[in-house]
Each structure stands twice: as structure tokens, then as C-alpha cells.
C-alpha positions in Angstrom: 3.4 -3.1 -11.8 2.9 0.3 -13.3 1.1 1.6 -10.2 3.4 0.1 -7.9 6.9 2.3 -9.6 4.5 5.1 -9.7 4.1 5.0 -5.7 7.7 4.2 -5.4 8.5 7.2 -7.1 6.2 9.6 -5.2 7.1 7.8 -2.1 10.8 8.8 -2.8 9.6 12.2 -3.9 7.7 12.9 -1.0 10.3 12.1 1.2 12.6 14.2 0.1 10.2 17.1 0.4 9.5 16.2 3.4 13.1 16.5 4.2 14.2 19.0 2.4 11.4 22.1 2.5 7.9 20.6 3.7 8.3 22.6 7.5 8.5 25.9 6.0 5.5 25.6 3.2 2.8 23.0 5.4 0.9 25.2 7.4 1.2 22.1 10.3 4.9 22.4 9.7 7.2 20.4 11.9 4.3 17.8 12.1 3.9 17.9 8.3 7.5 16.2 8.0 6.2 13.3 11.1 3.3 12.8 8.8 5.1 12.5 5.8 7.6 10.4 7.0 5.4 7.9 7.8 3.0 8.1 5.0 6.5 7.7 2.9 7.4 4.9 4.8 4.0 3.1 4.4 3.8 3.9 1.0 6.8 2.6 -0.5 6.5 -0.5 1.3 3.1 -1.3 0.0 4.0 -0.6 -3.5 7.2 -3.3 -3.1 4.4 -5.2 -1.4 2.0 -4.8 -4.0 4.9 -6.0 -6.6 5.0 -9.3 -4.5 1.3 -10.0 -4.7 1.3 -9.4 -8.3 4.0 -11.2 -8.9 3.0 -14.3 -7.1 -0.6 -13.9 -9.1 1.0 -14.0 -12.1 2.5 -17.7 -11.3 -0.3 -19.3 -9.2 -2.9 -21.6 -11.3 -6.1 -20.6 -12.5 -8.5 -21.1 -9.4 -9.5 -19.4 -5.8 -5.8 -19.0 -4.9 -5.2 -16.8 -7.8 -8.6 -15.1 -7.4 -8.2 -14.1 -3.7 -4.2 -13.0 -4.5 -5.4 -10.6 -7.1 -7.8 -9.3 -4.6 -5.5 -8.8 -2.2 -3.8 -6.4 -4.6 -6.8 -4.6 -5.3 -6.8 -4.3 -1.6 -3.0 -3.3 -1.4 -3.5 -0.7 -3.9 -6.5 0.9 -2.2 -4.5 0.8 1.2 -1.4 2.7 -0.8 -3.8 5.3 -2.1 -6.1 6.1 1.3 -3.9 6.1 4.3 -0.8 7.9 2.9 -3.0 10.2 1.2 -4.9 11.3 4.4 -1.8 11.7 6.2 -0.4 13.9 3.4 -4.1 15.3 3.4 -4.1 16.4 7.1 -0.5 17.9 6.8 -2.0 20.7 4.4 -5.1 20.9 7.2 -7.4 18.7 4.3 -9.6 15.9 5.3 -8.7 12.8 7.4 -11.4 10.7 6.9 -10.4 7.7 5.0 -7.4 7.2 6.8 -9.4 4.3 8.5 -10.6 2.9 5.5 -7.0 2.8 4.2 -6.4 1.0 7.3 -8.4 -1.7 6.5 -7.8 -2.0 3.6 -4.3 -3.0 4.3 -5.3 -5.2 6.7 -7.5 -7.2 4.5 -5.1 -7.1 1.8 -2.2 -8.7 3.7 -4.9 -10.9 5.5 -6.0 -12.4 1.7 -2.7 -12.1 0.9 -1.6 -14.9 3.4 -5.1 -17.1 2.8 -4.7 -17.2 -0.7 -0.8 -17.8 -0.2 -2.4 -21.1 1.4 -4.7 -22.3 -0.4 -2.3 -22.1 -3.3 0.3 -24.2 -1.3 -2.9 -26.9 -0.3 -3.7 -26.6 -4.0 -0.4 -27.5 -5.2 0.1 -30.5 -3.2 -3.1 -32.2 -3.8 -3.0 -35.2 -5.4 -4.7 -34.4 -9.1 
């Protein structure tokens, strides 16, 4: 949960520099703030996501449901990290480069996110 406020918080952050002087200090300026804004945007709702997954973790029953939801944030957390970070990256001319792996990540996660979501409902229902 701790990572997940922190990312809220620099998501909010960032926004607001984005809105308020990011043009005039980026040296991509005007594109800096399209950046940002999106980076924000996918930020803050992958750390609420991120909350979700935990949260739902923290009720499921030991076994693969549980397992594969707490990968999933592993996942979700990696995704919040890489592809906001290249996009604020590139707005200061820095690397790009794991932008795609951030991608993917966030993919996967929500992927495992809805398998293990599943399995814990099959799991659940099963006849002990």
C-alpha cells in the first residue's frame, strides 16, 4: 500500500507541474505537458489499481489464486515504475527504452490479475 500513495502522490505532483511550469523548463516543452499528462494519468490509475490487487490478495486463501494475484502486483508495480517513467524520461530528452517493457508489464499484470481473480472464484466454489 505504501508504494501505491507514494505514486498517487507523485502522480498528483507531477500533474500539477505539468500544468503549472513544465513548458517553460522541459527542453521538449509543449510536448513535455502531453507526456506528462499521460504518464500522470497512467500512473495514478495503476497505483489505485495496484491497491485493488493487494487488497484482494490480502482476502483470497492460501493457494495459486493468492500466488498469481500477488504476482500481478509485482507486475502492476513494475508497470507504474517503467512506462510513466520513460515518458517523463523522454520529456527531459533521457532514454525511452523501457517504455515497452512497462508496457508489458501492465499487460501481464492486469492479465494475471483477471486469471487469478478466477481461479479464486473456481476455488471458492468447489465442494471441499
Amino acid at each position: 500500500y505504501g508504494f501505491a500513495g507514494l505514486s498517487g502522490l507523485l502522480a498528483v505532483a507531477l500533474s500539477a507541474l505539468a500544468a503549472h511550469a513544465l513548458a517553460s523548463i522541459a527542453p521538449t516543452g509543449d510536448q513535455a505537458v502531453t507526456w506528462f499528462r499521460e504518464a500522470t494519468a497512467f500512473q495514478m490509475s495503476h497505483a489505485l489499481g495496484l491497491v485493488l490487487v493487494t487488497m484482494i490478495s490480502e482476502r483470497l486463501a492460501a493457494g495459486l489464486g493468492r500466488r498469481m494475484m500477488r504476482t500481478a502486483a509485482v507486475l502492476l508495480t513494475a508497470a507504474t515504475l517503467l512506462f510513466p517513467g520513460a515518458l517523463y524520461s523522454v520529456s527531459f530528452n533521457g532514454p525511452v527504452f523501457f517504455a515497452p517493457i512497462g508496457g508489458i508489464a501492465a499487460m501481464a499484470g492486469w492479465a494475471l490479475f483477471g486469471i487469478a481473480a478466477w481461479l479464486a472464484y473456481r476455488d471458492s466454489t468447489q465442494p471441499d
